[in-house]
C-alpha positions as CSV (number, residue, x, y, z in Angstrom):
1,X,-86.3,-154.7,192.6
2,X,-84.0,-155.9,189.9
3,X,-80.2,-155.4,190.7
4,X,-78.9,-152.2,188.6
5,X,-75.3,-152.1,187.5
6,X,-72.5,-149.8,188.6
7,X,-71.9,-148.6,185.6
8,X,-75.5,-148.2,184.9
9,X,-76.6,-144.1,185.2
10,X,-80.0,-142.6,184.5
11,X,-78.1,-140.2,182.5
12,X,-75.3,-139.9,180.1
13,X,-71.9,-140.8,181.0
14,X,-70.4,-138.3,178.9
15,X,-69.7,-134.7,180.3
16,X,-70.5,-132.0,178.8
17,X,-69.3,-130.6,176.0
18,X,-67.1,-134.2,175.9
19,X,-67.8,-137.6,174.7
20,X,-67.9,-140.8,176.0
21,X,-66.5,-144.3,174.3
22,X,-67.7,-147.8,175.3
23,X,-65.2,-150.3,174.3
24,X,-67.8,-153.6,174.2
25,X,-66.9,-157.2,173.3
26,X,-69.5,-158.6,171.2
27,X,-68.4,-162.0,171.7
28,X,-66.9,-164.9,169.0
29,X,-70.1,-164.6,166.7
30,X,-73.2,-166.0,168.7
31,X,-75.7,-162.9,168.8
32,X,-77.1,-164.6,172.4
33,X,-73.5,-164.1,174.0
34,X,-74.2,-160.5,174.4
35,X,-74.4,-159.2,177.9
36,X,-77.3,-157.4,179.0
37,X,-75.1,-154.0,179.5
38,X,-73.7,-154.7,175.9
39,X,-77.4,-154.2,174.6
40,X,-78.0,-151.4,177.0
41,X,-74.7,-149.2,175.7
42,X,-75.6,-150.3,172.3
43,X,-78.7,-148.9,172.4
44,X,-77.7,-145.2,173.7
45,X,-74.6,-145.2,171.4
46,X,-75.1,-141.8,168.9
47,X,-71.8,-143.9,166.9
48,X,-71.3,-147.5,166.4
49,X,-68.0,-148.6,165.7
50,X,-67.8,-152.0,164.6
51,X,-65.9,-154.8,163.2
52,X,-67.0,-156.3,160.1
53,X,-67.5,-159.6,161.4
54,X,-69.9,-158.5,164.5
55,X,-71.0,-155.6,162.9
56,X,-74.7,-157.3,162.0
57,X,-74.5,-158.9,166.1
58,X,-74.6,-155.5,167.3
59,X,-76.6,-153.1,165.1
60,X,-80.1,-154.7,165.7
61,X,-79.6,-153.2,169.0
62,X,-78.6,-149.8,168.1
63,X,-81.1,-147.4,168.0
64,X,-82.5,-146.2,164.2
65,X,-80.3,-143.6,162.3
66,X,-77.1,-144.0,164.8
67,X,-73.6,-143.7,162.8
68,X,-72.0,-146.8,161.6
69,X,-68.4,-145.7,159.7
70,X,-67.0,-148.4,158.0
71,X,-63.7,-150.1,159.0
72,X,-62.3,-150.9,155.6
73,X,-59.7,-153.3,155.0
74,X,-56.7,-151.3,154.3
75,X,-53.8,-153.8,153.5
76,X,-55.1,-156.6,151.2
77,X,-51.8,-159.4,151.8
78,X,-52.5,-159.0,155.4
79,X,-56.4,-160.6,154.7
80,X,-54.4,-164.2,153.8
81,X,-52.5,-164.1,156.8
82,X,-55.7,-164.1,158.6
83,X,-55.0,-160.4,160.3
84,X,-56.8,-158.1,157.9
85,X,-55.3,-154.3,158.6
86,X,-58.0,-152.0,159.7
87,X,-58.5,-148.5,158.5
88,X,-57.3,-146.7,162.0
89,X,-60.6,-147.4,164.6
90,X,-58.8,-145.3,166.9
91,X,-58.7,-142.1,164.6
92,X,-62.9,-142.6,163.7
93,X,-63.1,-143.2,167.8
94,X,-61.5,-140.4,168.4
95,X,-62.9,-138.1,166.2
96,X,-66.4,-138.8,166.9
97,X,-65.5,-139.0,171.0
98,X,-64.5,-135.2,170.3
99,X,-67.7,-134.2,169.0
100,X,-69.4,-134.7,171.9
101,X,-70.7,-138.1,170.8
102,X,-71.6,-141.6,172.7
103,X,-69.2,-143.8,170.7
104,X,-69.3,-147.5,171.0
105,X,-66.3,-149.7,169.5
106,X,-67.5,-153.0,169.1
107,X,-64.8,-155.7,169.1
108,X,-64.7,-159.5,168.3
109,X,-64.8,-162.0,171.3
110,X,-63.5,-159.5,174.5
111,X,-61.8,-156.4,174.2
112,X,-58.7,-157.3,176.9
113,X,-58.3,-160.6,175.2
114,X,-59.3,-160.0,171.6
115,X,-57.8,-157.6,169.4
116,X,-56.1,-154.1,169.9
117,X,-58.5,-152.2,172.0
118,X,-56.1,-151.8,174.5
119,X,-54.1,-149.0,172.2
120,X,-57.4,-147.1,171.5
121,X,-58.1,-146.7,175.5
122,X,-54.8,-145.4,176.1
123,X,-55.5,-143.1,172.8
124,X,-59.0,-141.9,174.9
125,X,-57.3,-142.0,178.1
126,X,-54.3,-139.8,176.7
127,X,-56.8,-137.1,175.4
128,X,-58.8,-136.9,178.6
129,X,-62.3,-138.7,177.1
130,X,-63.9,-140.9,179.8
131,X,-64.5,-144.3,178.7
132,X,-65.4,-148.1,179.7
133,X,-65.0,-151.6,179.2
134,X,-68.0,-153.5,178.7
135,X,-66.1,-157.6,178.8
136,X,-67.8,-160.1,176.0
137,X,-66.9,-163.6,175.9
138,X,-63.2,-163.7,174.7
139,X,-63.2,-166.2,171.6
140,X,-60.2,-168.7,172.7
141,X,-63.1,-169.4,175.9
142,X,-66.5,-169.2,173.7
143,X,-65.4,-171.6,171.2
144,X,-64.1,-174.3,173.1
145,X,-67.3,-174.6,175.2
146,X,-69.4,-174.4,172.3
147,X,-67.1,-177.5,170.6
148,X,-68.0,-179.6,173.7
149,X,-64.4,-179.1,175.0
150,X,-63.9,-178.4,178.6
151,X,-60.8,-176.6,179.0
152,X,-59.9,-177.7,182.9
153,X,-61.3,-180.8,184.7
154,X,-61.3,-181.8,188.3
155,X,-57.7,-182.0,189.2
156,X,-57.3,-178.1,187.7
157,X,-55.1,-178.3,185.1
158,X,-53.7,-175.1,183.7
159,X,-54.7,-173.7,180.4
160,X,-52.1,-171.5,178.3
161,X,-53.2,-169.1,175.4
162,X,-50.8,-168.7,172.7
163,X,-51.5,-166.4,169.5
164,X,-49.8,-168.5,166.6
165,X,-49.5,-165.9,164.4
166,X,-47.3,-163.2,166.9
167,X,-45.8,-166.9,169.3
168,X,-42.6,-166.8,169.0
169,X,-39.5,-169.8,169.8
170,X,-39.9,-169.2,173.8
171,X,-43.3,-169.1,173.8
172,X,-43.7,-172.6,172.1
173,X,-40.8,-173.7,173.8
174,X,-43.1,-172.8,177.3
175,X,-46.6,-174.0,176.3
176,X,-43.9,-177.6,175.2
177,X,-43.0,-178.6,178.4
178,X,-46.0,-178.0,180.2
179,X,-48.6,-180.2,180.2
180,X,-51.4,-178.0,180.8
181,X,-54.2,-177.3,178.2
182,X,-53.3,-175.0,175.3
183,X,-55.6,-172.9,173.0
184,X,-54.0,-172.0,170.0
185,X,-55.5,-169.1,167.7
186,X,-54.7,-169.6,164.5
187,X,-55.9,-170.1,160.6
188,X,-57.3,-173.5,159.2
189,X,-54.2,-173.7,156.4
190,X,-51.5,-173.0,159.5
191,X,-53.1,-175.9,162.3
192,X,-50.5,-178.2,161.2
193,X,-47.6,-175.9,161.6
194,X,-48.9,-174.9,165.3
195,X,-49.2,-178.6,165.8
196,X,-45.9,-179.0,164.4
197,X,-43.8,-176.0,167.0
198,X,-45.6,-178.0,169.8
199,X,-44.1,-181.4,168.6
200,X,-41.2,-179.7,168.1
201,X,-41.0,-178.5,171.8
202,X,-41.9,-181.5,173.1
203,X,-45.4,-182.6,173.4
204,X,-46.3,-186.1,172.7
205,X,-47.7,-186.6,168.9
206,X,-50.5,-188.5,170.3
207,X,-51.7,-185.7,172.3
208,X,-55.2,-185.0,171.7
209,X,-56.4,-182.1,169.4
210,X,-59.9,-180.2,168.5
211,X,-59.9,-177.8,166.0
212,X,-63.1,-175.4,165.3
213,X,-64.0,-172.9,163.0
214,X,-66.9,-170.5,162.7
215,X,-67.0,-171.1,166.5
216,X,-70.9,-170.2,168.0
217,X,-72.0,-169.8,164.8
218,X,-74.3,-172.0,163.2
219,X,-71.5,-172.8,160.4
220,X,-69.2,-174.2,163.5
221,X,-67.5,-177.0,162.3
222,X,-64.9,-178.8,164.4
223,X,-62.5,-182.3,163.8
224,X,-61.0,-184.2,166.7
225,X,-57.5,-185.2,165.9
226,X,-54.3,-185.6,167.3
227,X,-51.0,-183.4,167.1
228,X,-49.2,-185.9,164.8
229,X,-52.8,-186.7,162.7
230,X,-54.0,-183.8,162.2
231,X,-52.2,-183.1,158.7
232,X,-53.9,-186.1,157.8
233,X,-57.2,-185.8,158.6
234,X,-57.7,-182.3,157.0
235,X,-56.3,-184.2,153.7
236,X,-58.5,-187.1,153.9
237,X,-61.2,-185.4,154.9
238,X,-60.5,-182.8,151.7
239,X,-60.5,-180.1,154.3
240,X,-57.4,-178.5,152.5
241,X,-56.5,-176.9,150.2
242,X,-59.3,-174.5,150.3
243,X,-60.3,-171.0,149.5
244,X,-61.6,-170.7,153.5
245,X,-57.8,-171.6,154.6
246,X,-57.2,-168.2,156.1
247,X,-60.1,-168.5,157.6
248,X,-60.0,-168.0,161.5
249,X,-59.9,-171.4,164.1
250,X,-59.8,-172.3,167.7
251,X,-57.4,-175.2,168.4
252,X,-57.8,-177.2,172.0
253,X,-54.8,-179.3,172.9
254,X,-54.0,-181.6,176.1
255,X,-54.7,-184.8,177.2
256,X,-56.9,-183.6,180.3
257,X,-59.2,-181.1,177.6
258,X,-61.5,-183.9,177.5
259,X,-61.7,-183.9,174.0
260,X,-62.1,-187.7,174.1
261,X,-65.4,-187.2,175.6
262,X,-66.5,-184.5,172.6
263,X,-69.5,-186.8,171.4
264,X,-70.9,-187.0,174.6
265,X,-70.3,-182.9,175.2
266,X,-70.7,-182.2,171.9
267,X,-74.2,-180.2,172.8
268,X,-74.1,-177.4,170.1
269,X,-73.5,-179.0,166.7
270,X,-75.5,-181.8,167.9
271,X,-78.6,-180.0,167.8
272,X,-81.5,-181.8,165.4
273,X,-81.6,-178.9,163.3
274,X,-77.9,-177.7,163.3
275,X,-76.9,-175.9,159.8
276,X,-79.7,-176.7,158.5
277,X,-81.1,-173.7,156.4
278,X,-85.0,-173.7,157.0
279,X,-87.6,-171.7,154.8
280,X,-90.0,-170.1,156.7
281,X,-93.0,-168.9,153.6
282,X,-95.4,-166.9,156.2
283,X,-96.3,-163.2,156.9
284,X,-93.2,-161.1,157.6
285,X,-95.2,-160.7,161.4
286,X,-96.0,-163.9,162.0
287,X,-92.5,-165.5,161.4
288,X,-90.5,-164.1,164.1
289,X,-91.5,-166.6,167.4
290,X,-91.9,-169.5,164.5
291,X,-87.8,-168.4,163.4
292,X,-87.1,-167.8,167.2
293,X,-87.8,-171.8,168.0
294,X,-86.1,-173.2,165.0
295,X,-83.1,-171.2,165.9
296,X,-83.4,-172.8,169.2
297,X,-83.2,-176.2,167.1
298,X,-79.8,-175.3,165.7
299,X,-81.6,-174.0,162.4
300,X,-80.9,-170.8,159.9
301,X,-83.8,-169.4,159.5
302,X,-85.1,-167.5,156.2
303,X,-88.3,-165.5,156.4
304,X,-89.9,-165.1,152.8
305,X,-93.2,-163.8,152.9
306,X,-95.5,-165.4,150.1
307,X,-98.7,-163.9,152.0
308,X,-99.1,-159.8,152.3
309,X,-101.7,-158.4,154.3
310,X,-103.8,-155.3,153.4
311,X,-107.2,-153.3,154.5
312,X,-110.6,-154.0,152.9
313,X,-111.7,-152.7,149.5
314,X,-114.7,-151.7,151.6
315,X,-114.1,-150.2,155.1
316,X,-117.3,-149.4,156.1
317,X,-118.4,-152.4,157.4
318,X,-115.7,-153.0,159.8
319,X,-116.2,-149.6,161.0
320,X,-119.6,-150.4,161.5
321,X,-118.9,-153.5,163.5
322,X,-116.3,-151.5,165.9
323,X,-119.2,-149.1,166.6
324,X,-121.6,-151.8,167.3
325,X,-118.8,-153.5,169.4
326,X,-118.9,-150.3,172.0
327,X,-122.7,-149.8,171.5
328,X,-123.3,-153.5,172.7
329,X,-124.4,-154.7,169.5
330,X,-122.8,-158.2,170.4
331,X,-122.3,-160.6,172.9
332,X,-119.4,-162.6,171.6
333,X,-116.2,-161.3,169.2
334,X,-114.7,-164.7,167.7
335,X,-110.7,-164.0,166.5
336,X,-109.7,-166.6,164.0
337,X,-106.0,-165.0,163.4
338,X,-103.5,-162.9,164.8
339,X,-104.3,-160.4,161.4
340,X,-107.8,-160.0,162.8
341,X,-106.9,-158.9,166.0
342,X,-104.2,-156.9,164.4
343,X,-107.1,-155.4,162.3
344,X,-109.5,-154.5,165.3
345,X,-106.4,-153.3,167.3
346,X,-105.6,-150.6,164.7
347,X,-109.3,-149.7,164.1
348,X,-109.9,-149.6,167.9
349,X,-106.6,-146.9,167.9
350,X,-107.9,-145.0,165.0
351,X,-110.6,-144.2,167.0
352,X,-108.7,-143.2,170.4
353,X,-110.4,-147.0,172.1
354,X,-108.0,-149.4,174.0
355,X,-108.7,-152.5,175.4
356,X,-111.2,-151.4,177.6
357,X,-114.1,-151.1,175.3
358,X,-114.2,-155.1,175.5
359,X,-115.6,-155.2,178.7
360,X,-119.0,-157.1,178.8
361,X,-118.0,-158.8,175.8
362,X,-117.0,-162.7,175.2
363,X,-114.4,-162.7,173.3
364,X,-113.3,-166.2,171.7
365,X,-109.4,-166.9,170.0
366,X,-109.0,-170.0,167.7
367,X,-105.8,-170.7,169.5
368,X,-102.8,-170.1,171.4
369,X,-101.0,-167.6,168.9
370,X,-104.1,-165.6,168.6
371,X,-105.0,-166.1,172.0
372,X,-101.2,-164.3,172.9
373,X,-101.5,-161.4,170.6
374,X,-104.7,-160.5,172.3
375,X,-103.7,-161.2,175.6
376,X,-100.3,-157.9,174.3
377,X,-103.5,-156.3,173.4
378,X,-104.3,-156.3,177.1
379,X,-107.4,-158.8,176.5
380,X,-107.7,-162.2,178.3
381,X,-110.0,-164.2,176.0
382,X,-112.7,-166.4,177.7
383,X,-112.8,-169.3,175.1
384,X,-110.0,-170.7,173.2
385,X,-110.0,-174.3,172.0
386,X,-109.7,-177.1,174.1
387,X,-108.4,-179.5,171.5
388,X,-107.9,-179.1,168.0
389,X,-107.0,-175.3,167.4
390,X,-108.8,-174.5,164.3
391,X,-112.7,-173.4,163.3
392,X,-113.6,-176.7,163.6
393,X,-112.4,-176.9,167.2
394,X,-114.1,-173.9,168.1
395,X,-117.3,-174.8,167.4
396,X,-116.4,-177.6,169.5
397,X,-116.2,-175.6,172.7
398,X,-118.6,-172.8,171.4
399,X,-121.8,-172.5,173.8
400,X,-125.3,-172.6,171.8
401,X,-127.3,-169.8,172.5
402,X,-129.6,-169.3,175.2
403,X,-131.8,-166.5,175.4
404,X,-132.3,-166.9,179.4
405,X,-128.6,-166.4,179.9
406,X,-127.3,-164.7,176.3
407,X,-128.9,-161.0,176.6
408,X,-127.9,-160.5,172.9
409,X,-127.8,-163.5,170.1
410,X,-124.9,-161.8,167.8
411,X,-121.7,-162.5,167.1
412,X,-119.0,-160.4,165.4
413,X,-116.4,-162.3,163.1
414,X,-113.6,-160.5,162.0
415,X,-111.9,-162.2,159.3
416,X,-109.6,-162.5,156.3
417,X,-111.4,-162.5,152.7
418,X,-110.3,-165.7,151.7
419,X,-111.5,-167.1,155.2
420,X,-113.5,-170.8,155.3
421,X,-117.1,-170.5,156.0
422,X,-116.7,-172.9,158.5
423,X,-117.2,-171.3,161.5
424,X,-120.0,-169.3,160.1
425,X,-122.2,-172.7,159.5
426,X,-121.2,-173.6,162.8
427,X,-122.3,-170.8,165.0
428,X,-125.7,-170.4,163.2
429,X,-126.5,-173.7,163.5
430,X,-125.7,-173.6,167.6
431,X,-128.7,-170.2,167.3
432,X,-126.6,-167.8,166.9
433,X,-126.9,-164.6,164.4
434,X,-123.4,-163.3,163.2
435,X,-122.0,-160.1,161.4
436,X,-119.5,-162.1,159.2
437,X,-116.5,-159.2,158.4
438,X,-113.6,-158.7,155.8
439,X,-111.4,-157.4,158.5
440,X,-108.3,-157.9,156.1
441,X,-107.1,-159.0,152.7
442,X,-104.5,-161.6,151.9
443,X,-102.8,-161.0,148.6
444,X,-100.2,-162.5,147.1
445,X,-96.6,-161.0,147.8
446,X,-93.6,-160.1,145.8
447,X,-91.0,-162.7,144.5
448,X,-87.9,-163.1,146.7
449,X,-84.8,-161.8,145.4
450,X,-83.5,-163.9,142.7
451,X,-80.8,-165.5,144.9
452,X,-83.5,-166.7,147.3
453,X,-85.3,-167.9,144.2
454,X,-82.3,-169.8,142.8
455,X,-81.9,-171.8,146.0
456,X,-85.2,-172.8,146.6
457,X,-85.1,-174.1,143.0
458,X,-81.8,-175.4,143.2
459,X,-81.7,-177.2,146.4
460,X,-80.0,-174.7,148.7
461,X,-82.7,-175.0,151.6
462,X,-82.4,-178.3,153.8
463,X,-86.4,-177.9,154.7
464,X,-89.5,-175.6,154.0
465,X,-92.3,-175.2,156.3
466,X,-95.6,-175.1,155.1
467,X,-97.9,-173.2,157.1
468,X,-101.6,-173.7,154.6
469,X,-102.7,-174.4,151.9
470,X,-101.8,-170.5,150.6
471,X,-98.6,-170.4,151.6
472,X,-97.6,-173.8,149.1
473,X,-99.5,-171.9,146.1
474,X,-98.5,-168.4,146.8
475,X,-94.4,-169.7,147.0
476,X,-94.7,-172.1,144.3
477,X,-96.0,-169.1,142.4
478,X,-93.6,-166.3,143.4
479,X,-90.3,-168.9,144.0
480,X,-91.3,-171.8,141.7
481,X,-91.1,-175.0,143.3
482,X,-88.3,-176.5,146.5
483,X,-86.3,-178.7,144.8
484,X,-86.7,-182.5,145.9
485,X,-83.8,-183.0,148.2
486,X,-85.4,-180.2,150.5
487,X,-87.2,-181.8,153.4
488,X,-91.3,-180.7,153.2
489,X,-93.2,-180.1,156.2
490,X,-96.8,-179.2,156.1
491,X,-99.0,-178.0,159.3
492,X,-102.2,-180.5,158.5
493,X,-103.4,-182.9,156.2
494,X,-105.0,-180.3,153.9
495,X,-101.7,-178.5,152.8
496,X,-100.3,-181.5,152.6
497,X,-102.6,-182.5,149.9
498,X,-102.1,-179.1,148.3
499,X,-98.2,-179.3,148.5
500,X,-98.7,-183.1,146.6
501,X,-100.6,-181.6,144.2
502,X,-98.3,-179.7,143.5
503,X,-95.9,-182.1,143.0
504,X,-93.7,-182.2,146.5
505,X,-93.2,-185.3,148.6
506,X,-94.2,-184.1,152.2
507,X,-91.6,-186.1,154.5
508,X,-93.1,-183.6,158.2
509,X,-96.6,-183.9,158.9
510,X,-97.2,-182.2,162.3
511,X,-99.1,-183.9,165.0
512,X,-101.4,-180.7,165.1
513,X,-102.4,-177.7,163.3
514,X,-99.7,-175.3,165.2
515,X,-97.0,-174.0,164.1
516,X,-94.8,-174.6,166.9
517,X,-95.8,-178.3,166.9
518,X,-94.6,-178.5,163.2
519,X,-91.8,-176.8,163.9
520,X,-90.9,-179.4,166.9
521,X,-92.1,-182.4,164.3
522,X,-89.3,-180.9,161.8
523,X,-87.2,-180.9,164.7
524,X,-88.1,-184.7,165.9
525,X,-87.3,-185.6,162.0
526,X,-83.5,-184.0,162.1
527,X,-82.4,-186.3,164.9
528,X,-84.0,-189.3,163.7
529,X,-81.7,-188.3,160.7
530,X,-78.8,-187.7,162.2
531,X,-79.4,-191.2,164.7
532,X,-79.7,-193.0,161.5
533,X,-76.8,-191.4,160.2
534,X,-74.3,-191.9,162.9
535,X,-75.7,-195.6,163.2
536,X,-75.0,-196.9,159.8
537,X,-71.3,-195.1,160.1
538,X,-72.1,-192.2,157.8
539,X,-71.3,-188.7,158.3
540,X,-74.0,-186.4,159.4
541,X,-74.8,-184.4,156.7
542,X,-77.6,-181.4,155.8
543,X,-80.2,-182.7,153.3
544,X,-79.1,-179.5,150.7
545,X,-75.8,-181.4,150.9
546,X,-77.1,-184.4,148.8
547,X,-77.6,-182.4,145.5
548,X,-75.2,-182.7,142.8
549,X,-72.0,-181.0,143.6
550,X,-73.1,-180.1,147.1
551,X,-70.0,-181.5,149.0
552,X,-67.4,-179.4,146.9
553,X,-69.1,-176.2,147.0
554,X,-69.8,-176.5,150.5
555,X,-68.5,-173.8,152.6
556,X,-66.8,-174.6,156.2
């Protein structure tokens, strides 16, 4: 049995006739740092409070049509300073709470550490509305571990959190003298100043400093530095002046924070992929494990569908082969895409069948992806390819026919229009007969918005993966052609040709026709960038960040 949480109820927490208010901390920007009773609130929440910068983080797990009022940035000076003045959360918590709504306020980071929560639960608490405290992981603790920076090591050493925008003389004066760890909050343009107050109350200059930004997040950027260098390094390195300077950062300081180890610890922006914005030209339904992994890779992923999928001109004939499937017209059904068996599995439902109607039937998959999404369907196939997983490989596997052992000599083939004729050959040649069927049409989707457009054009993706031959003709048609410091990366040798044809160098050729192998071969290709990069002395840089002008438009 799993273990259920006290706070977790079969029914609403709210009384009746009152409502209830979940104060949740949605963590320093990573959407995996959510806790698992986070997702659970957020999904019975009526209202969804949220601040802007969490705000997408949270909503993919509210339910459809739940309330979001905007928190609008009330006092534009204050924005500068880094501490943007909120419309009043507690008023829009309050007055929703009275309604008899489930209100979750979702804060940045945690809401005891992060923020003003605190004066909205003694707002709830005043009027009488139950509430909780759902904990996240408080930024000035998130951050640091993502940078690679223990904040204690084995002798204990203390760690102080100062606020330099509200520390005052005594409180710089305290975090001075000790020689603990301190984590500053602060902005990128004021990191010299906070350095500065801690010279100033005596820590060493040559105390060692990390300094991050867009902490979690796949923009996290972070420089190692000293409290007397630091000034320095943001100059040289043209870090500042910039129009970012207000932006948010985590500063690590002390001499036991380990920061001199950060490039062994360093595990988050060292990923092969990190930053890197990847183009993923596939069928919206067939992106999301592809996007999953590369996100796993440290990559930013951006799902453009060049391929739309639609029923047959004719239906007929696959409604004849789904009869003939539960009349035992066949003795095999051969699945050369997950769009097939998504095909079948809607035709089967249209007729009130399930997975059942399968039985006595071989049922073949081309390969693992196809092999999964009939396996959801609640289908275990009995061949998939031992080797290569295409057509080809199939055959390779595919039992002749026997008419001692093989009751019936047919085989159904539900397929796409534009399908090869491969497999066809193939099976009639081993003996037996097959009802080849347009399960599905490919057509050509829409353009991309015209911002996507621009920066496939103009260099703003670091790599493209190319899936087939389709997907290279059907983007290069919708979204014109990747411009040639983007890194190509085709699944087989046949869309390589087609993506050379077409005038791209193809730098990623995957070991074999999967997706997920390409996607690991993209992978394999980042670090032997990076290695190369970090042995010759250079800077590890994205590959969008080579096109002209790159380095001063590029955003921290």
């Amino acid at each position: 049995m799993n273990p259920t949480s006290p706070t977790t109820s079969p029914v609403s927490p709210a009384l009746a006739g009152h409502g209830h208010v979940t104060f949740l901390g949605a963590g320093p920007g990573d959407p995996g740092l959510l806790t698992l009773r986070a997702v659970e609130a957020l999904a019975g929440a009526d209202v969804l409070i949220a601040e802007p910068d969490v705000l997408d983080v949270v909503r993919c797990h509210a339910r459809a049509g739940v309330s979001t009022p905007e928190l609008t940035v009330v006092d534009e000076s204050s924005t500068a300073a880094g501490v943007p003045v909120l419309r009043d959360a507690a008023n829009l918590v309050m007055e929703a709470a009275r309604g008899g709504r489930r209100v979750v306020r979702a804060v940045t980071g945690d809401p005891g550490l992060d923020g003003n929560a605190g004066a909205e639960m003694l707002a709830c608490a005043a009027e009488g509305i139950p509430f909780e405290v759902v904990p996240g992981v408080a930024t000035a603790v998130g951050v640091p571990a993502y940078a690679g920076v223990p904040l204690r090591d084995a002798q204990g050493t203390d760690v102080r959190f100062v606020d330099a925008r509200t520390a005052d003389d005594r409180c710089w004066a305290e975090v001075g003298a000790s020689d603990g760890t301190v984590v500053v909050s602060t902005s990128l343009d004021s990191v010299a100043a906070a350095a500065g107050e801690l010279v100033a109350a005596g820590r060493k200059p040559d105390t060692p400093l990390t300094v991050t930004i867009a902490g979690t997040t796949t923009r996290q950027r972070t420089w190692t530095a000293t409290l007397g260098t630091i000034a320095q390094v943001f100059k040289q390195g043209k870090v500042l002046p910039s129009p970012e300077g207000h932006r948010p950062v985590i500063a690590v300081v002390g001499e036991r924070s380990a920061a001199a180890q950060r490039d062994q610890l360093s595990w988050f922006e060292s990923k092969p992929l990190f930053g890197w914005r990847v183009l993923v030209p596939r069928t919206k339904e067939q992106a999301a494990s592809l996007s999953d992994q590369l996100r796993s890779y440290g990559a930013v992923p951006h799902e453009v569908p060049t391929i739309a999928v639609e029923p047959p001109r004719t239906p007929q004939q696959m409604e004849r082969a789904v009869k003939g499937l539960v009349t035992g017209r066949y003795e095999w059904i051969a699945f050369t895409s997950v769009n097939a068996v998504k095909a079948v599995r809607e035709k089967f439902e249209e007729y009130g069948l399930d997975a059942r109607a399968f039985a006595g039937i071989k049922v073949a998959a081309v390969g693992e992806q196809t092999a999964a999404a009939l396996v959801d369907f609640g289908v275990k196939p009995d061949l998939v390819p031992s080797g290569e997983q295409s057509a080809a490989g199939l055959l390779e596997d595919w039992p002749p026919y026997d008419p001692v052992f093989d009751p019936i000599d047919r085989v159904f083939l539900p397929r796409a229009d534009i399908a090869t004729e491969t497999l066809v050959a193939g099976l009639i040649e081993l003996g037996w007969e097959v009802d080849d069927v347009t399960a599905y049409r490919t057509v050509r989707a829409s353009p991309p918005p015209a911002d996507t457009r621009e920066a496939i054009k103009g260099g703003g993706f670091d790599a493209v993966l190319f899936t087939s031959s389709s997907t290279v003709r059907n983007l290069v048609g919708i979204a014109g052609k990747p411009h040639n410091v983007t890194v190509i990366a085709c699944i087989g040798p046949a869309t390589a040709k087609t993506a050379e044809e077409h005038g791209l160098r193809v730098d990623v050729l995957s070991p074999e026709p999967s997706v997920h192998k390409l996607a690991e071969a993209l992978a394999e290709f980042g670090l032997r960038r990076r290695a190369a990069a970090l042995e010759a002395g250079d800077p590890v840089t994205r590959p969008s960040e080579r096109r002209p002008g790159a380095r001063r438009r590029r955003t921290t």
